[in-house]
C-alpha positions in Angstrom: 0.0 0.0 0.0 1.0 3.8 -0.1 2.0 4.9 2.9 3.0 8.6 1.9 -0.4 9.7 3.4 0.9 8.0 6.7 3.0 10.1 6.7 1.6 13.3 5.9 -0.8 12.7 9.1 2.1 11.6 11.3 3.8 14.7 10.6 0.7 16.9 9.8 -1.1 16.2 12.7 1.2 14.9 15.8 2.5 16.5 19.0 5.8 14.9 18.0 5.4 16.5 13.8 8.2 19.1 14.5 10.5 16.2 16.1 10.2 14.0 13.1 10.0 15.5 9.9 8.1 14.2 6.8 12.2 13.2 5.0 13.2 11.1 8.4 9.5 9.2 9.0 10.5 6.2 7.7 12.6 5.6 10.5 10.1 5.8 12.9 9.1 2.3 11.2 12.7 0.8 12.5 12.6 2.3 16.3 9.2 1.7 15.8 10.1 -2.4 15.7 12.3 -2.5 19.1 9.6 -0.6 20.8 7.2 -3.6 19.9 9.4 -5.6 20.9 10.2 -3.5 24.4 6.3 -3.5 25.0 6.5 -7.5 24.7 8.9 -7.9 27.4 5.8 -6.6 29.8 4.3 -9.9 29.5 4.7 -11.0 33.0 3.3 -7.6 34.5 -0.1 -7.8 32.1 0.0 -11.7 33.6 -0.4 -10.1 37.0 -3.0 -8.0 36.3 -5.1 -10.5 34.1 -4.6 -12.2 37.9 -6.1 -9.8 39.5 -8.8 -9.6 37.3 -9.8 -12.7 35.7 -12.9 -13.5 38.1 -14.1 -10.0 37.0 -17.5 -9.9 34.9 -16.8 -6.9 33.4 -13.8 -4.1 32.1 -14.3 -0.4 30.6 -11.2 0.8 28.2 -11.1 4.1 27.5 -9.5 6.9 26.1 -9.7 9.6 23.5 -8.6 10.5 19.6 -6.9 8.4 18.3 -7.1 6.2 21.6 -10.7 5.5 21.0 -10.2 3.2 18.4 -7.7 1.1 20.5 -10.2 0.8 22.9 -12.6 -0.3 20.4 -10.2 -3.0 19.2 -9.0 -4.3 23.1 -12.8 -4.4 24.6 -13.2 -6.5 21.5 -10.4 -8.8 21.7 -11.4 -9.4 25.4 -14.7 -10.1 24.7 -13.9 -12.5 21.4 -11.6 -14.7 23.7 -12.5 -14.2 27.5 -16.4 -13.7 27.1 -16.2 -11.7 29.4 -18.2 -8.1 28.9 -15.9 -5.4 28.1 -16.9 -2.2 26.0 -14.3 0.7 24.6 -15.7 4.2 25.8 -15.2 7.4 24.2 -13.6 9.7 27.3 -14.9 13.0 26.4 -18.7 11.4 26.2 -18.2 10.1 30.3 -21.0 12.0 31.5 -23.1 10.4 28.8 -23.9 7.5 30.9 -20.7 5.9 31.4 -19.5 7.8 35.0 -22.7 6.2 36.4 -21.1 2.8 36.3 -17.7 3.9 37.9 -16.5 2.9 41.4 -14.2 1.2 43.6 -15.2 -2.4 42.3 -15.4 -1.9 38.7 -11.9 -2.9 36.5 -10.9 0.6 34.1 -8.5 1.1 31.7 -7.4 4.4 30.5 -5.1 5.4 27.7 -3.4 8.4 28.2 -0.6 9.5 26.2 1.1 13.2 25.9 -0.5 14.0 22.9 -2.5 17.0 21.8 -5.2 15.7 23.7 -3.7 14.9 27.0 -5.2 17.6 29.3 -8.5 16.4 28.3 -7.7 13.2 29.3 -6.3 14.2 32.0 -9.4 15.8 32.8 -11.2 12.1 32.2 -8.8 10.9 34.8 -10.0 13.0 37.0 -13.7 12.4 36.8 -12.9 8.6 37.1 -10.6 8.8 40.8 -13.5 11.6 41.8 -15.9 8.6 41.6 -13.6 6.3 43.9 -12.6 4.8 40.5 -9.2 2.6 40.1 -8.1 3.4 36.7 -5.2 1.1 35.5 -3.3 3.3 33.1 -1.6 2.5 29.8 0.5 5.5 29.7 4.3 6.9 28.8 7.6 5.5 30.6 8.2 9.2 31.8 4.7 10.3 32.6 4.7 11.2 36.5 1.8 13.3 36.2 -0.4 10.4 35.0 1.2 7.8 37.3 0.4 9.3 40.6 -3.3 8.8 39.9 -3.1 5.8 38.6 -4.4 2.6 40.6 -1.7 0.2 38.6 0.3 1.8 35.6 1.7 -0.1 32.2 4.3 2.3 30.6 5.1 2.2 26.8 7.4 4.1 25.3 6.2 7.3 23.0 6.2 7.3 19.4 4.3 9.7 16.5 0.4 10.3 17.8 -1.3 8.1 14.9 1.3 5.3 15.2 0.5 5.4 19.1 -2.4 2.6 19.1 0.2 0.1 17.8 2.3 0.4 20.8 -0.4 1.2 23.1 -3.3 -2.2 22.1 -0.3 -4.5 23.1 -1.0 -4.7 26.5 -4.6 -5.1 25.9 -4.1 -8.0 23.6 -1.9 -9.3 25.9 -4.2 -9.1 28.8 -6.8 -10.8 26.5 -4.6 -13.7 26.1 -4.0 -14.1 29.5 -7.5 -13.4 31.2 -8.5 -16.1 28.3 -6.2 -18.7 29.8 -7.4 -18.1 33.2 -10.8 -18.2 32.8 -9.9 -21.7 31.1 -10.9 -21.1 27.3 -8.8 -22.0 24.3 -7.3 -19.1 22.6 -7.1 -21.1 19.4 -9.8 -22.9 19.2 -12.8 -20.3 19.9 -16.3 -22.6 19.3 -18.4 -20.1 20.1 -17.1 -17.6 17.1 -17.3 -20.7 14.7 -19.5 -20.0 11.4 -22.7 -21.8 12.1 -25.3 -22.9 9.6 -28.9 -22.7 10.2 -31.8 -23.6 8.3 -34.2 -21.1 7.5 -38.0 -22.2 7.4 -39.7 -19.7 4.7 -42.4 -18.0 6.5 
């Protein structure tokens, strides 16, 4: 495919545009492998948190611009292979219906990076611990701010705002994997997303 529009965006529309300019984005590709890599080597940590929450009936993910569709993509993956309940939320629609289910007991996941959009996230934050909430935070390694309010915290590194979601769903699939293997399904052999045939009886 064409990825010279990728890279317009990425250096159109990114916090980190000015760092990397349109002639050096293809090297974001290269550092953009070892950081996949890097995020890997979290396995064990996402293993203790899919301990923690495994016997859970539910989890909300969610997070903002381009973080919204990473949401989208992890509730969905957890709910695929754990069937368990999980649903990607849309931060900056909290008050649509969504703060009414936050407190102490229920698992949240919030992805907040230091993008153009991180003091509205921030601001999400805030409504979640207001509610007694315990937000476990995909966030950057060098993020303090985000850290101290953060029940548990993953930190991945940083790269370009629209290349983001591919560091940051890792630990989302991972914890999928790992929640599935706990609540004692087969993460290769899903029955209940099989293809079944019916027969239809004409009305």
């Amino acid at each position: 495919c064409n990825v010279r529009p990728l890279f317009r965006i990425c250096s159109s529309d990114s916090s980190q545009g000015k760092r990397f300019p349109f002639t050096t984005h293809p090297t974001i590709f290269v550092f953009l492998l070892d950081q996949i890599k890097e995020v890997l080597n979290l396995d064990e940590q996402i293993q203790r948190l899919a301990s923690d929450l495994y016997q859970q009936k539910s989890v909300l993910i969610m997070g903002r611009g381009y973080h919204y569709a990473t949401c989208l993509e992890g509730a969905l993956k957890i709910k695929e292979i754990t069937f368990m309940h999980s649903e990607g939320i849309l931060a900056g629609e909290l008050k649509h219906g969504a703060l009414a289910l936050v407190d102490h007991r229920m698992p949240i996941i919030m992805i907040v990076m230091q993008d153009l959009i991180y003091a509205k996230c921030q601001n999400a934050l805030q409504q979640v611990v207001a509610r007694q909430g315990r937000p476990i935070l995909i966030c950057g390694q060098d993020d303090e701010e985000t850290t101290k309010n953060a029940y548990r915290a993953i930190h991945v590194p940083h790269t370009v705002d629209c290349l983001q979601g591919i560091l940051s769903v890792i630990p989302l699939q991972l914890l999928a994997f790992h929640l599935a293997v706990l609540r004692g399904y087969d993460v290769d052999d899903n029955k209940r997303l099989r293809k079944i045939e019916a027969d239809y009886v004409a009305m």
